[in-house]
Every structure is written in C-alpha cells, then in structure tokens.
DRENVOGU-587410 format. One record per residue (C-alpha): residue in three letters; x negated, y negated, z negated. Coordinates in steps of 0.05 Angstrom, whole numbers, padded with zeros to 5 digits, always signed. Layout:
ALAXYZ/...
//
This chain:
UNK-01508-02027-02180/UNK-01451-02026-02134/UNK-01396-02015-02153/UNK-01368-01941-02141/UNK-01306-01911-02092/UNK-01244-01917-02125/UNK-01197-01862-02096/UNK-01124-01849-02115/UNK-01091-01782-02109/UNK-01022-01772-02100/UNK-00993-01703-02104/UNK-00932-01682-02072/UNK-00873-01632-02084/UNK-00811-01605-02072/UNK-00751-01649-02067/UNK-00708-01604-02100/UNK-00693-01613-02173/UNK-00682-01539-02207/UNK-00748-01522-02175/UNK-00787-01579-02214/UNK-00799-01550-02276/UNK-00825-01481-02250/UNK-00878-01517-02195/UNK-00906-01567-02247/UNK-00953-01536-02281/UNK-00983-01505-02213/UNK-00991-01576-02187/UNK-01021-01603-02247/UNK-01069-01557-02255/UNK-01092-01557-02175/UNK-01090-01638-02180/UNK-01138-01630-02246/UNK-01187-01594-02211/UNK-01185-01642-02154/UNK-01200-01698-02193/UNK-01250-01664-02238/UNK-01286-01643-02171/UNK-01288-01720-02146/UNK-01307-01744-02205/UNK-01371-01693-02209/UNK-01389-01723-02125/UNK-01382-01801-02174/UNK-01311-01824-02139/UNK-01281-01859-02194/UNK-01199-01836-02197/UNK-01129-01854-02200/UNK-01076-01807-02204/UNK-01005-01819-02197/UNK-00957-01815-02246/UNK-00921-01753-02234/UNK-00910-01710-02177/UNK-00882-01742-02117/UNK-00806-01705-02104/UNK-00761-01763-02091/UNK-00766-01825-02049/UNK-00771-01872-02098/UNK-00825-01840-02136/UNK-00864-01842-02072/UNK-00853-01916-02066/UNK-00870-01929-02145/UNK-00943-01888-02138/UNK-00950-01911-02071/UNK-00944-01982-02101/UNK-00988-01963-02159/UNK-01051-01944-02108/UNK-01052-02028-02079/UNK-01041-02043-02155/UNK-01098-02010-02172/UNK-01142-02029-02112/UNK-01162-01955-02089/UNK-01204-01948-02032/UNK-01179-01880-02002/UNK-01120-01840-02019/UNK-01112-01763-02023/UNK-01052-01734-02010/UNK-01048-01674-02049/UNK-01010-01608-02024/UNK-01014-01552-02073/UNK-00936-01520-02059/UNK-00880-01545-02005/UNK-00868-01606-02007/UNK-00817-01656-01965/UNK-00842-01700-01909/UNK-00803-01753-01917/UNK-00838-01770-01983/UNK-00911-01771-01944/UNK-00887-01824-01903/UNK-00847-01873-01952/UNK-00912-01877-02000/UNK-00966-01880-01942/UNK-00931-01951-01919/UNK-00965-01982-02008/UNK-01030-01947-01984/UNK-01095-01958-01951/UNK-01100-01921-01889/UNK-01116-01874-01858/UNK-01097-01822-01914/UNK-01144-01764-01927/UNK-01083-01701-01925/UNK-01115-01635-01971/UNK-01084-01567-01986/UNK-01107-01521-02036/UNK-01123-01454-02016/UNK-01058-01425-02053/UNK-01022-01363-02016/UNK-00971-01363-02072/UNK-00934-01426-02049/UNK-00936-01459-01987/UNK-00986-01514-02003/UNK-01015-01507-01926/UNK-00951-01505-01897/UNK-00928-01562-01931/UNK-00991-01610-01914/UNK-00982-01590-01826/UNK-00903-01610-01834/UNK-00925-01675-01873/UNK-00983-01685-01833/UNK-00927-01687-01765/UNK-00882-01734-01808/UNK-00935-01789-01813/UNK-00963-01779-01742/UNK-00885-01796-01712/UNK-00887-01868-01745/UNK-00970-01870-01731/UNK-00994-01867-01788/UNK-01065-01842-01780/UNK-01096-01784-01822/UNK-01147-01726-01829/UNK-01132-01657-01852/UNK-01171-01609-01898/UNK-01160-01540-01923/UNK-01198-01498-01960/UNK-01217-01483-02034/UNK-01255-01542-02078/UNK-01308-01484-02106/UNK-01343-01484-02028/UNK-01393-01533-02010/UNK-01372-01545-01946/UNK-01295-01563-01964/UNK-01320-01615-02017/UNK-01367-01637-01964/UNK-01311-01650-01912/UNK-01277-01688-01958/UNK-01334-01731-01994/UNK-01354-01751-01918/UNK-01279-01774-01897/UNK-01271-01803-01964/UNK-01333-01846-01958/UNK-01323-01866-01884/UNK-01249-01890-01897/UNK-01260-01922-01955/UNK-01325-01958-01918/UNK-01274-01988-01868/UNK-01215-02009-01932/UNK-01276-02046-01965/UNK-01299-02087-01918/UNK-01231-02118-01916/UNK-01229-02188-01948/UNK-01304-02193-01955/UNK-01330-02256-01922/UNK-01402-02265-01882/UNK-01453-02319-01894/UNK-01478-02350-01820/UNK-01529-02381-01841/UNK-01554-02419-01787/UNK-01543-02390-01718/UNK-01569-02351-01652/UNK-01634-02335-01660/UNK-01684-02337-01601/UNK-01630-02326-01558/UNK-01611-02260-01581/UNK-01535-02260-01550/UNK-01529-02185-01593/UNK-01531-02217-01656/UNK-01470-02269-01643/UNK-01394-02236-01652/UNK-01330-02264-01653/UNK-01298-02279-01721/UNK-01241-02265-01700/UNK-01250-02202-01672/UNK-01282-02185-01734/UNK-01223-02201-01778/UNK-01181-02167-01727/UNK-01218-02097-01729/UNK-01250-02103-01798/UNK-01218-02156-01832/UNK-01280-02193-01851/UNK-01278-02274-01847/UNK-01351-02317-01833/UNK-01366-02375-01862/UNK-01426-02416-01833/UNK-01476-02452-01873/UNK-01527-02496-01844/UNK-01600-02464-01860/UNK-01621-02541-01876/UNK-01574-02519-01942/UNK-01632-02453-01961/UNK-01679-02516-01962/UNK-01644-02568-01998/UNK-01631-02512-02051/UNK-01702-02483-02050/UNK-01735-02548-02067/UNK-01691-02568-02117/UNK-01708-02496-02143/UNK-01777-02519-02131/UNK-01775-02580-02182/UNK-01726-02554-02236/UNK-01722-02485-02245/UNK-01766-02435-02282/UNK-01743-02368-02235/UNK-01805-02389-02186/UNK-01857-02383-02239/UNK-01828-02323-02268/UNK-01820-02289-02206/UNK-01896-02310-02186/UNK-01921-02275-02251/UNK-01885-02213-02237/UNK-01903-02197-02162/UNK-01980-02218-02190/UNK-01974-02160-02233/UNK-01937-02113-02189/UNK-01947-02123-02115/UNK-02014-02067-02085/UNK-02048-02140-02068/UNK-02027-02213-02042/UNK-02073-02227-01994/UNK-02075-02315-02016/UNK-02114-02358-01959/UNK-02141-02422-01965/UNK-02089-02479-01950/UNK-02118-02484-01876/UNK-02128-02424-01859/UNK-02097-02418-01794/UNK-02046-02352-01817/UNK-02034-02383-01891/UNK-02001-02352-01952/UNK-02014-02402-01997/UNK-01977-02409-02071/UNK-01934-02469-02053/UNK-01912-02422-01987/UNK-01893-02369-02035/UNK-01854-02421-02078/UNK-01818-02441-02025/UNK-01800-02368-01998/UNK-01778-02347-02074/UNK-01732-02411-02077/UNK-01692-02391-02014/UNK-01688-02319-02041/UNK-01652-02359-02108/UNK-01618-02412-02062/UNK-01583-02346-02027/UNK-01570-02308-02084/UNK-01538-02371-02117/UNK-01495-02393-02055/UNK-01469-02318-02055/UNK-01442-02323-02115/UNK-01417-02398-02128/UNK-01379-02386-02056/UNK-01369-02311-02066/UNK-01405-02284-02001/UNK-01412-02210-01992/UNK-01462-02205-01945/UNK-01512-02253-01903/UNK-01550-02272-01847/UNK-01611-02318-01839/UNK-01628-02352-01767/UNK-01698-02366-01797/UNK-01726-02379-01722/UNK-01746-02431-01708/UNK-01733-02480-01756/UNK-01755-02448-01815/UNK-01815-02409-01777/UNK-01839-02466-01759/UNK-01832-02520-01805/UNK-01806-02493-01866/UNK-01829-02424-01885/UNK-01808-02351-01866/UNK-01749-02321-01902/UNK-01777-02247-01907/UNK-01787-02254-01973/UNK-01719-02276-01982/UNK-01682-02225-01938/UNK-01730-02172-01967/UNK-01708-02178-02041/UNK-01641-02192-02022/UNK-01640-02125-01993/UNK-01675-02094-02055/UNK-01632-02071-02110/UNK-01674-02110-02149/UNK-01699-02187-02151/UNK-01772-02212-02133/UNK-01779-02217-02220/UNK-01758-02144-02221/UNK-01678-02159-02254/UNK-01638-02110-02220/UNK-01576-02131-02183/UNK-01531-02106-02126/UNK-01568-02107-02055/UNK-01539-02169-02020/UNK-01541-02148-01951/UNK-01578-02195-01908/UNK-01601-02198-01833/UNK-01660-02237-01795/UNK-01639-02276-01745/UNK-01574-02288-01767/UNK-01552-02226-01735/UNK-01482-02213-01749/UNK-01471-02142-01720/UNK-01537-02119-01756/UNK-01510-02138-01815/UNK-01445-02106-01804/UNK-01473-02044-01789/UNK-01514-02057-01853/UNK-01458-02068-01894/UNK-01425-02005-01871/UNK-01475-01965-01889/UNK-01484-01994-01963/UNK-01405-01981-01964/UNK-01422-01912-01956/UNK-01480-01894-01987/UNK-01489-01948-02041/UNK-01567-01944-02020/UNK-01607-02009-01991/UNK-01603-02012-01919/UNK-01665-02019-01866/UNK-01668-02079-01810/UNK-01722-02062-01764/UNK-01737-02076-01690/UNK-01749-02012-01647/UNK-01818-02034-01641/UNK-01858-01980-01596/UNK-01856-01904-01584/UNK-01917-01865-01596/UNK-01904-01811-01544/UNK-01976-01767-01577/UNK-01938-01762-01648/UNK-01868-01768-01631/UNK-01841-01822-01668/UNK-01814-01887-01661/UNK-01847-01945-01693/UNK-01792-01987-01728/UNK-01812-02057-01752/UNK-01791-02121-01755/UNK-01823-02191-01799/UNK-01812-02173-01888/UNK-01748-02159-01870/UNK-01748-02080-01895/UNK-01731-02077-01969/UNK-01793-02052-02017/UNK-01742-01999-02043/UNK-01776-01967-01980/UNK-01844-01959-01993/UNK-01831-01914-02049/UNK-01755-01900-02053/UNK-01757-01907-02125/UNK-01714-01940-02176/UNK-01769-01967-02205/UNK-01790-02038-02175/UNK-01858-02026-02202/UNK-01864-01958-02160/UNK-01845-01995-02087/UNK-01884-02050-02101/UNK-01948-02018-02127/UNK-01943-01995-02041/UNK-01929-02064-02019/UNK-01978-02120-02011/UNK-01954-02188-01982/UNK-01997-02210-01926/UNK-01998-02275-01881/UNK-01947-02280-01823/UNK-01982-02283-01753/UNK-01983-02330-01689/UNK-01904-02327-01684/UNK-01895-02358-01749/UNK-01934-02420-01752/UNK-01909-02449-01815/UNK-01936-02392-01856/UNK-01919-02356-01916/UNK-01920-02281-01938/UNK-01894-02226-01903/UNK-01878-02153-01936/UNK-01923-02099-01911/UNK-01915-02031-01920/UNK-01897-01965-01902/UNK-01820-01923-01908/UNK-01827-01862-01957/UNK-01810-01802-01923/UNK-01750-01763-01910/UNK-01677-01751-01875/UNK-01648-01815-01846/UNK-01591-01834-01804/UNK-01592-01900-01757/UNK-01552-01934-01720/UNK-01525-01994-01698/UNK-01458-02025-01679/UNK-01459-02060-01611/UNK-01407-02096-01560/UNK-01396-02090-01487/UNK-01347-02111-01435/UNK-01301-02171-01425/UNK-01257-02149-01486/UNK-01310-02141-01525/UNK-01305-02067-01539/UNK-01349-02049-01606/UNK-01371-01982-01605/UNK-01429-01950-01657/UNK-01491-01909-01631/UNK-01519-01866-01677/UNK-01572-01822-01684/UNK-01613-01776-01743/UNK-01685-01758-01762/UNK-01734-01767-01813/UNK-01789-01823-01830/UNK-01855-01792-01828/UNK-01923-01806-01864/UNK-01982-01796-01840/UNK-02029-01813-01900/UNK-02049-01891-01917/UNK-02111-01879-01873/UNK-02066-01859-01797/UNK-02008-01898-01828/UNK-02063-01963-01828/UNK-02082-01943-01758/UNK-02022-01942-01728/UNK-02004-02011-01763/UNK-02060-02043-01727/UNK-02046-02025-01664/UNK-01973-02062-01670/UNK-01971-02111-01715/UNK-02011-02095-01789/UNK-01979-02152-01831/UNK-01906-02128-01824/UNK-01862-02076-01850/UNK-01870-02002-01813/UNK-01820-01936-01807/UNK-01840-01877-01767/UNK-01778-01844-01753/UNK-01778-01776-01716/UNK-01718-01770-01680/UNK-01672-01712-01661/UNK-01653-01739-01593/UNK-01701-01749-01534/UNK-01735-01818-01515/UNK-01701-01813-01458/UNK-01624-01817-01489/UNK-01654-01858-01541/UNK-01672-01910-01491/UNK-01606-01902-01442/UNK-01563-01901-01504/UNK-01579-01962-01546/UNK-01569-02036-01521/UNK-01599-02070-01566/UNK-01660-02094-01607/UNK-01652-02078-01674/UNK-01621-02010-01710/UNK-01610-02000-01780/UNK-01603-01950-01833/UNK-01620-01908-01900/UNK-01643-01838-01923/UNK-01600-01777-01915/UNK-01560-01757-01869/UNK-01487-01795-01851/UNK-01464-01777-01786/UNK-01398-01746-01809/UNK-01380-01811-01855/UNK-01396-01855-01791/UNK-01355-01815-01739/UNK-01292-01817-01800/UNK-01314-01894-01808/UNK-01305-01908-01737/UNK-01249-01866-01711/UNK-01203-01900-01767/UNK-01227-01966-01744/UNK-01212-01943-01683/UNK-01280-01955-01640/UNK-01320-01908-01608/UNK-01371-01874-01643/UNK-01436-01852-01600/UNK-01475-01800-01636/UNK-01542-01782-01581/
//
C-alpha cells in the first residue's frame, strides 16, 4: 500500500552542437533500457526532457525532478558528456545523486561519468558510482540498493512524528532531540498527550460502529481469544478489547486529521495500569491491514514512545515497503543458537504467516491476557515470526554531540514446530509475541555491539540499502 520510489533520470551529453544529432539516438535507446529495467525492480520513473548538453537544459530538468517530487536521481552517462552540466542540475535535485555508465566501448560513456563524477565532488556534492551492463544481476542490484537507501533518507524529509505521551520506564534510548532529528533527517515531532488515545477511544466506544465490526472479524479470524472472567486476575475481557480497538481507531484517525507519518505510544504506565495496553493498537498499526481486515498503509508505531525505534522503523518501511518488527532482545538460547526477540503485542501479525492475507497471519495468532506487568489488562498478540532471511538493526546515540550511528546485523527467524516453538514461549514469557532469529555474528559482538534494548527489522536481506542510507546521511553505519 505504500506508495512506490519515484526516481528521475537525467541523461547527459555532449555540449557540442553538430555532434547532437549523431549521439541521440544512442542515448535514447541506452536511457530506454534504463528505465524499462527500473520499472521491471517497481521504481516508478521520470525522465527528463531531452538530453542534458547545455546549461540551461540542466537547470530546466534539474528543476523538473523537485517539480515532480522524485526520490533519487540517476544521472545517466551513455557517451561524453560535459561536467559542468552535472553540477548546474544536481543543485534542483535530491542528493546524493546515484552517477551510472553504460557498458558502451563505442563512446566514452565511462569516461564521461569519472570526469563528471570529479566535477560534483569539487563543490561537495555527494554521489555513488556504477558501471556495468543493466542485463547482470549484480549491476541492477548495486543500483536498486543505492536507489532505495537514498531515496529512504529524501523521504523521510518533511514527515512529522507522533510523541504520544513520553519516556517510558525510564528508557533514556528512546528520547531524541527534535532538533537533531530535523537537522540530520529532516523529520519534525509533534507531541500528543496519551490522555488524547483515551478521550478518542471512548468516544469511539459510545458512537462508532468500527468496534463491533472489528470484534466480529478477529472472532472469526484470530487461532483463539483466550476471554477471562471480568476478575480474573490477568483479564481480557470484551470491554478491554473495546477499549484497545478504539485507541487503534483514535491513532489511525489523529494520523490522518493531523497528517502524522509515523508514531509512538508511551503506554507505561498510565495506560498499563489504568487504562488498557496499546498492543493491540501498535500491532495493527503495524499491519498492512486493520484489526476488521481493510487493508491500509502500515503506520509505523513504537511501544514506549520510543522515538529512535521508530526511526529506524520508518527507515526500513522506506526501503522495503514491508511492515517492520519492534521486539526486545529478550534472551539467548546458547543450546539452539538463536536469540529470542519479544516484546508486549507489539510485532505485527503480518509475522506469523508473512502473508497478504489477514486471514492467513491471524489463523497463527491468538490474543491472550497481558501478565503481572500490565495490571489493567487487555489482550496481547501471541505468536510466532514465519521463517526466513532478515536484517536488524537499530539506530542509536552516544556522546555529548549526540553522534547517531546504526548497528546492523543479518540472519534468519527460525521455526522450530508449534510444539518447541510453545516450549520455548514458556520459558520467557508465553502470552507475547516471539522471533527466533539466528544470527550471523557471534553473541559475543552481538552483545559488545548493541546499546540498547530494542532492535528492529523485516525479511530479506538490506545491508547494502542501510550502509547507502547512512553514509548519505552521513552517520556511521555498524554492520557486526
């Protein structure tokens, strides 16, 4: 549901006139290809106008990629072309630039990307380089992953965070600066008082038909609710559920009458204890899908109101356009090898199955009652990840200035059958959320690299978009 990359592509020739005629049909066709090529990875494109071989038809296409709100440019080398131009159209465009040359022997398409390439780096303009021919993998590869990290970094720009609430439990690695991040990422925070989830969950409550209609659904669809009595002393009662569905519509709504990208929710302690817990709410938000099975766009959201988690989050739904996991790095069970990571509902139920189908997640999800930490009640999401590739990470913050830098690290999530799988849940905590996640780094660095709590991720594997992502945002990138 989100919406896809938009990448421009400007393509760039030789300034002198007479030899115009002769090189355009050689550009076109390599710029054709190029686009056709992005188009088959799902970029969506924008071409310039015509080839690039004076300075003010650099500025007018340069101009055109901010009309046309691209998220990465190309700039295309298929035969010598001037430097100057490189520079006058990369000051209209999002930066960095992604520089390609075809594989052309013919004409100096190589030579004339290196001499561009040293015009932009004079005035520090920052860029990648790639060379190679668009029918191997591993050239498409290259660029799809510095396409998708730079274009991460342009799209966070003038997308604004929901606070809700505040620090959580004391957690000081979930409070940033907003001004740091507008500096670095261009992102603005707005806070909103959790007492507002409430006010707009009851009134929910009393008016609205969503409640019922969502109730019906996860009745139908959900492995098993496990209901209590209303004093039972862990209680998931109806009226707990009610009130857990009307902050997941209170959240959605204030998204969208304020036009908030992404979110946070303190939920401890005021809502833990005297309200209800959010994991319903965060977990659904998370889901590219609502708790009545409508799809929509994930809304990123983070527990505890943690605003680098759901940076990191937010990056990583930039990139891969998949829903992204919140988990606490729970325990390491040092006899299988994996890491146990869970936290509350908070994982998405696009998880338990990694299906499109809502009915496929949450025919593996059952909603069980929150434990002793949670005394107001309410359900929590239990299940298990599907299996497969994933890459984590998480961005964190150290030192007086505040240095962000990103750890990240890659593995799979493992299953060990429902029967082991049930097992293991027990022995942590067997009414929340699980991922076993095999890493490809030792314990050891594991432990000594990451400074925080919680980590966060999705299936596949994104190293290369993360290091591109945070080398043109210019923090360090930590991969163990």
């Amino acid at each position: 549901m989100s919406r896809r990359t938009k990448v421009g592509i400007l393509t760039f020739g030789d300034g002198r006139d007479f030899l115009q005629k002769p090189l355009e049909k050689i550009t076109e066709n390599f710029e054709a290809t190029l686009q056709k090529t992005l188009e088959g990875e799902g970029f969506e494109v924008v071409t310039g106008d015509e080839v690039i071989w004076r300075n003010d038809l650099a500025e007018k296409n340069g101009r055109k990629m901010t009309a046309e709100g691209v998220d990465c440019v190309i700039f295309h080398y298929a035969v010598w072309a001037w430097p100057q131009f490189a520079r006058v159209a990369a000051q209209f465009c999002p930066q960095p630039i992604v520089m390609y040359a075809n594989v052309n022997p013919a004409y100096p398409g190589l030579v004339g990307m290196l001499a561009n390439a040293g015009s932009l780096d004079q005035v520090g303009i920052k860029y990648t380089k790639t060379f190679g021919d668009l029918d191997d993998g591993k050239t498409v590869g290259t660029l799809r992953e510095r396409i998708l990290g730079i274009a991460a970094l342009n799209r966070l720009k003038g997308q604004t965070y929901a606070l809700i609430g505040g620090r959580s439990l004391g957690i000081d690695t979930a409070v940033s600066d907003p001004a740091l991040w507008m500096k670095l990422f261009g992102v603005d925070v707005d806070h909103v008082d959790q007492y507002e989830l409430v006010r707009r969950a009851e009134i929910e409550r009393e008016t609205g038909g969503r409640i019922d209609e969502a109730i019906s659904y996860l009745e139908k669809h959900v492995r098993k609710i496990h209901w209590t009595a209303p004093d039972a002393e862990m209680r998931l009662t109806r009226e707990l559920l009610s009130k857990q569905l009307g902050m997941y519509y209170a959240t959605t709504d204030l998204c969208a009458e304020f036009g908030y990208d992404f979110c946070g929710i303190k939920g401890q302690r005021e809502l833990t204890e005297h309200y209800a817990t959010a994991d319903i709410a965060e977990a659904f938000l998370n889901d590219p899908y609502g708790p009545d099975g409508k799809p929509h766009e994930p809304i990123v959201c983070s527990t505890e109101a943690d605003m680098d988690a759901a940076l990191t989050m937010q990056i990583f739904k930039h990139t891969t356009g998949d829903p992204v996991l919140f988990a606490d790095i729970r325990h390491y069970h040092a006899d299988l090898g994996v890491w146990d990571l869970c936290n509350s509902g908070q994982h998405a139920t696009w998880f338990a199955a990694r299906s499109s189908s809502p009915e496929e997640n949450l025919a593996k999800t059952e909603f069980r009652p929150e434990g002793f930490y949670f005394p107001a009640g309410g359900a929590s999401v239990f299940h298990t990840a599907a299996p497969g590739e994933v890459t984590l990470a998480r961005l964190t913050r150290s030192g007086d200035t505040n240095n962000y830098k990103m750890v990240v690290c890659h593995g799979e999530f493992r299953d060990f059958g429902e029967e082991k799988n049930d097992e293991l849940a027990r022995l942590v905590q067997d009414n929340w959320p699980h991922a076993y996640a095999g890493l490809t780094c030792s314990p050891e660095d594991f432990i000594a690299a990451f400074n925080c709590n919680h980590i966060h991720g999705t299936y596949g594997d994104w190293r290369g978009e993360l290091k591109t992502f945070c080398w043109a945002a210019g923090i360090e990138c930590q991969v163990i």
